[in-house]
N, C-alpha and C positions, 0 to 999 in steps of 0.2 A: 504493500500500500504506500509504505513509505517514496521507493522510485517513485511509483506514478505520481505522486503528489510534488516533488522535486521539478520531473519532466514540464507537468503543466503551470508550474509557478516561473522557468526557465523560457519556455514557449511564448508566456503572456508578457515578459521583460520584455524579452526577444521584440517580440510584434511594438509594445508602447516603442522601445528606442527606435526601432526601425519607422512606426509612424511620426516619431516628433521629427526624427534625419529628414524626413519626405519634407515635411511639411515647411522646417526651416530650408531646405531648397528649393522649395518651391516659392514660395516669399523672395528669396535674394533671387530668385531668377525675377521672378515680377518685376520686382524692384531695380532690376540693373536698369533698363532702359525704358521706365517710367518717368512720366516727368507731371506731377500734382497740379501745377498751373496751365496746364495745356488741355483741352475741350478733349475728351475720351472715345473722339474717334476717327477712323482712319483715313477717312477722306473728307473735307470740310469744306468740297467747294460750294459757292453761292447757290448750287443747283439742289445741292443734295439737302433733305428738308432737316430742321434744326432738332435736336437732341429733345428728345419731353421727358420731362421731367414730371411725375405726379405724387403730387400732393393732400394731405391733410392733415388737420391740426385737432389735438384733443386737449382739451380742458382739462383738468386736473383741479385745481380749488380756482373758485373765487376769495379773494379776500377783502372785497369791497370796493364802492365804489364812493369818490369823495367830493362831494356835493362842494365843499371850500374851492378846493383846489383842481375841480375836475376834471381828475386822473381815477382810471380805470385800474386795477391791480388784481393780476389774475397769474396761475402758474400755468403752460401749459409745454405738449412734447408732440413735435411733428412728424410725423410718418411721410419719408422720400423716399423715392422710388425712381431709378434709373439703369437702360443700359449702358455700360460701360468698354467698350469693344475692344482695347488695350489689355485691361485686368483682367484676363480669362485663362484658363488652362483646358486641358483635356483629364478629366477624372477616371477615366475608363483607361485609359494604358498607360499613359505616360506617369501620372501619380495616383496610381489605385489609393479607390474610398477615400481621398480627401475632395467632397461637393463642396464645399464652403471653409470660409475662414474670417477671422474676426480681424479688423485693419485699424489703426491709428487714421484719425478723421483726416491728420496735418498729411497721410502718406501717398491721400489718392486725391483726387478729384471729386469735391463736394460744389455745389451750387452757392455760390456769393451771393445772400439774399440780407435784404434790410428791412425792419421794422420803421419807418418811415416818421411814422406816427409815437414812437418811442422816445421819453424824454431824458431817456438814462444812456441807454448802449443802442443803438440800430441795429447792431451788426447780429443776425442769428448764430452762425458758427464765431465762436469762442477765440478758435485757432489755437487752442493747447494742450494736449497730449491726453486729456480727459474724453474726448469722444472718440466712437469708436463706429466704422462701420461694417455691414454685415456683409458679406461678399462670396457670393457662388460662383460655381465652374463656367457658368453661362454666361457670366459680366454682369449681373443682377446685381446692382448693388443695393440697400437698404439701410438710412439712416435716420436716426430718434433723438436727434438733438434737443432738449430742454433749456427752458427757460420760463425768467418771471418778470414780466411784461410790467413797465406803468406806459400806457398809454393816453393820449390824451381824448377825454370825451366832451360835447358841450352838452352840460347839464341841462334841463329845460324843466323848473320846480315850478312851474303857474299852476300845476295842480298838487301841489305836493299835500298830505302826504299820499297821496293817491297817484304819484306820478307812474309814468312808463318813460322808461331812457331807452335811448337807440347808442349805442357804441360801437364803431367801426375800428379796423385792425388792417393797416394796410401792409400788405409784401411788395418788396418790388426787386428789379433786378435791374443792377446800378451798371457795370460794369462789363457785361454780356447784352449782346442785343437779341430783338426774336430772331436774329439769322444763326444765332449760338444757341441756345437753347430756349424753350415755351415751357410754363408752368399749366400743370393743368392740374383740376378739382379729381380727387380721387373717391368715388363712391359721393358723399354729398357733402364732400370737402372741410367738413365740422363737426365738431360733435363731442359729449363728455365723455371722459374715459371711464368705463364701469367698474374700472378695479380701484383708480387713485380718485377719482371725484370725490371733494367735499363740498356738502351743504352750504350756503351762506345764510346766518339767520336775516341779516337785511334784505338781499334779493331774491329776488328769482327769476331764475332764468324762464322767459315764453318760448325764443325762439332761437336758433342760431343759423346761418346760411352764409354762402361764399360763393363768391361770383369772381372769373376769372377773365380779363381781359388785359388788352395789350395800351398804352399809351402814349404818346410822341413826344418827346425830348431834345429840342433841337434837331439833328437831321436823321436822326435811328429811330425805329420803335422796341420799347422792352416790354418784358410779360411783365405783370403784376395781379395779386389777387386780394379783393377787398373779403375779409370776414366782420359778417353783421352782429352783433350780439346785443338784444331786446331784451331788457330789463325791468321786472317790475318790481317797486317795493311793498316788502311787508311791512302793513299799517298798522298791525294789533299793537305795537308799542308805541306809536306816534299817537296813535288813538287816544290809549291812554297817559300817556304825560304830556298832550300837546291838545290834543283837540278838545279833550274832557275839560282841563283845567278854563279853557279858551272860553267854550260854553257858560260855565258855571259863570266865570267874570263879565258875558255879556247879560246874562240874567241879574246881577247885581249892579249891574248898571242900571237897566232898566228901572230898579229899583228906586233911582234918584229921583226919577220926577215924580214917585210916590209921597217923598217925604216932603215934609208941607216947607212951603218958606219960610214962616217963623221960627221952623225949627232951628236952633244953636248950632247942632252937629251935621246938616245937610255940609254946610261947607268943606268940615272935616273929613265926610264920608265922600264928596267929590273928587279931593286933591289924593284922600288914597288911594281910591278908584283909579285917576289919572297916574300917578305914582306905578302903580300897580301895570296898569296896560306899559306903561313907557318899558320897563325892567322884563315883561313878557316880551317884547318889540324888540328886545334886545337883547334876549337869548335866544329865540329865532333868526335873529339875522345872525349873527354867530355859527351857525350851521348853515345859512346861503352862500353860496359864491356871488362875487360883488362884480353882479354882471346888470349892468342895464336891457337886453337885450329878451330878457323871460323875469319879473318880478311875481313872489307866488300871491296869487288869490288871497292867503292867510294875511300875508303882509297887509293886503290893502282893507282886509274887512278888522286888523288891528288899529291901524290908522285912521279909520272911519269913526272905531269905539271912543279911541282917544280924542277925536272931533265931537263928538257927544257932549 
C-alpha cells in the first residue's frame, strides 16, 4: 500500500511542476513580443471595423446621495468584455489544459475609459499592479475593475420630501476614437449586483438604464455610455421630524388670530411663533443645496407662515 501511495503523491508533484513550467512559458512567451499600449489587433487599417468592447456596470452599495453638495456616492464593478487577437495561445497541443490565465491589468491591453462626471479621479483603470484580468486561449479577455464613484448630480428638492432624482454616470473614451474601439451595452448595461448590493435607508432605487452612443470632439468621434440612475426618497423619516413638527407649528399659528387683542401674551405668543418658524427655516435650508434654480415647496409655505 505503502508504494502505491508514494507513486501517486510522486505523479501528482510531477504533473503540478510540470503544469506551473507550462504555464510560466507560456506567459514569457506572451509576453516577449506584447506590447500593452498598442490596440490588440493585427490588422488596424481604416477599413477593418473597430474593436467592441462590451460592457456593464453593477452597483454594489449606495451610500447616498447629498442634497448640500450634490454629489452622488455609490460603489460599483464593471464587467469588460473583449477580443484580444495578440494574447492567445493554442491549449490543445502546444500547452495542454492550460484554457485561461489570470494577467496583471498594467501587462495587457485594457480600454482607457473616464468617469467624466467624476469629481475625484476620472480615470476607471487605477494602473497598479492590483487589477487583474481574466484571459483564455481564444483572446477573450475579461475585466472587473472597481470603484467608488462621487459623481456629480443636480439635485431638484421643489418636492422634497417626496422628491424623485434622476443621476447620470457618464463613460467616455478620451484617447481612442470609434475607428479604435466602440463601447457597447452588455445585456441591459446596468444593474445591482445580487451578491454585494447594499440597501440605502434614504433611497431607493426605481430605475437604472444605459444608453450607449458615440459623440464628436473636434474632428474624431468617441464611444461613450450614459448610465441613468432614478432615485426616490424614503419619506417615513422626513415625515416624521420634518413635516409633522411643520404641521403642528402651522396649526398654532392659526391659533393667533384666536386670541383676542386685549390679550397681554398675544404679542409674546406671536414673536415665538415667528422665533420658532425662523430656527425651522433654518434647519431646513441646512440640508438644501444653495441652488436658485429648484427652491423646495416647504421652503416657501415656511416663508408664507413666517409672513402671517
Amino acid at each position: 500500500m505503502f508504494p502505491q501511495t508514494l507513486v501517486i503523491v510522486l505523479l501528482t508533484v510531477s504533473y503540478c511542476n510540470g503544469n506551473y513550467e507550462r504555464k510560466r512559458l507560456l506567459r514569457h512567451n506572451l509576453s516577449e513580443h506584447y506590447n500593452p499600449e498598442l490596440l490588440p489587433v493585427l490588422d488596424s487599417n481604416n477599413s477593418n471595423p473597430p474593436l467592441q468592447v462590451h460592457v456593464k456596470l453593477y452597483l454594489m452599495a449606495l451610500q447616498g446621495l447629498e442634497d448640500k453638495s450634490q454629489l452622488l456616492r455609490a460603489s460599483y464593478f464593471w464587467y469588460f468584455t473583449w477580443k484580444d487577437e495578440i494574447f492567445r495561445w493554442d491549449h490543445y497541443f502546444e500547452y495542454k489544459n492550460i484554457s485561461r490565465l489570470t494577467v496583471k491589468a498594467s501587462d495587457v491591453w485594457v480600454p482607457e475609459l473616464y468617469i467624466v462626471n467624476d469629481v475625484r479621479d476620472m480615470r476607471i483603470s487605477t494602473g497598479d499592479n492590483k487589477e487583474y484580468v481574466i484571459v483564455k486561449s481564444n483572446g477573450n479577455m475579461t475585466w472587473f475593475p472597481a470603484k467608488e464613484l462621487q459623481t456629480s448630480c443636480a439635485v431638484d428638492v421643489s418636492k422634497y420630501p417626496f422628491d424623485t432624482q434622476t443621476c447620470k454616470i457618464r463613460m467616455e473614451a478620451w484617447y481612442h476614437d470609434n475607428t479604435s474601439f466602440v463601447l457597447n451595452r452588455f445585456g441591459s448595461g446596468i444593474e445591482t449586483s445580487e451578491v454585494h448590493f447594499v440597501e440605502n435607508g434614504e433611497w431607493e432605487i426605481l430605475n437604472l438604464s444605459a444608453y450607449p452612443f458615440q459623440y464628436r470632439d473636434y474632428a474624431s468621434a468617441y464611444s461613450c455610455i450614459h448610465y441613468t440612475l432614478i432615485l426616490k426618497r424614503r419619506s417615513s423619516y422626513h415625515l416624521i421630524t420634518t413635516a409633522f413638527p411643520f404641521v403642528v407649528l402651522m396649526a398654532l399659528n392659526l391659533l393667533v388670530s384666536v386670541i383676542p387683542t386685549e390679550c397681554g401674551e398675544k404679542l409674546g405668543f406671536c414673536m415665538s411663533q415667528f422665533l420658532t418658524m425662523i430656527v425651522f427655516l433654518t434647519l431646513i435650508a441646512q440640508n438644501m443645496p444653495s441652488s436658485s434654480f429648484t427652491i423646495s415647496y416647504l421652503t416657501f409655505l415656511i416663508s408664507l407662515q413666517i409672513l402671517r
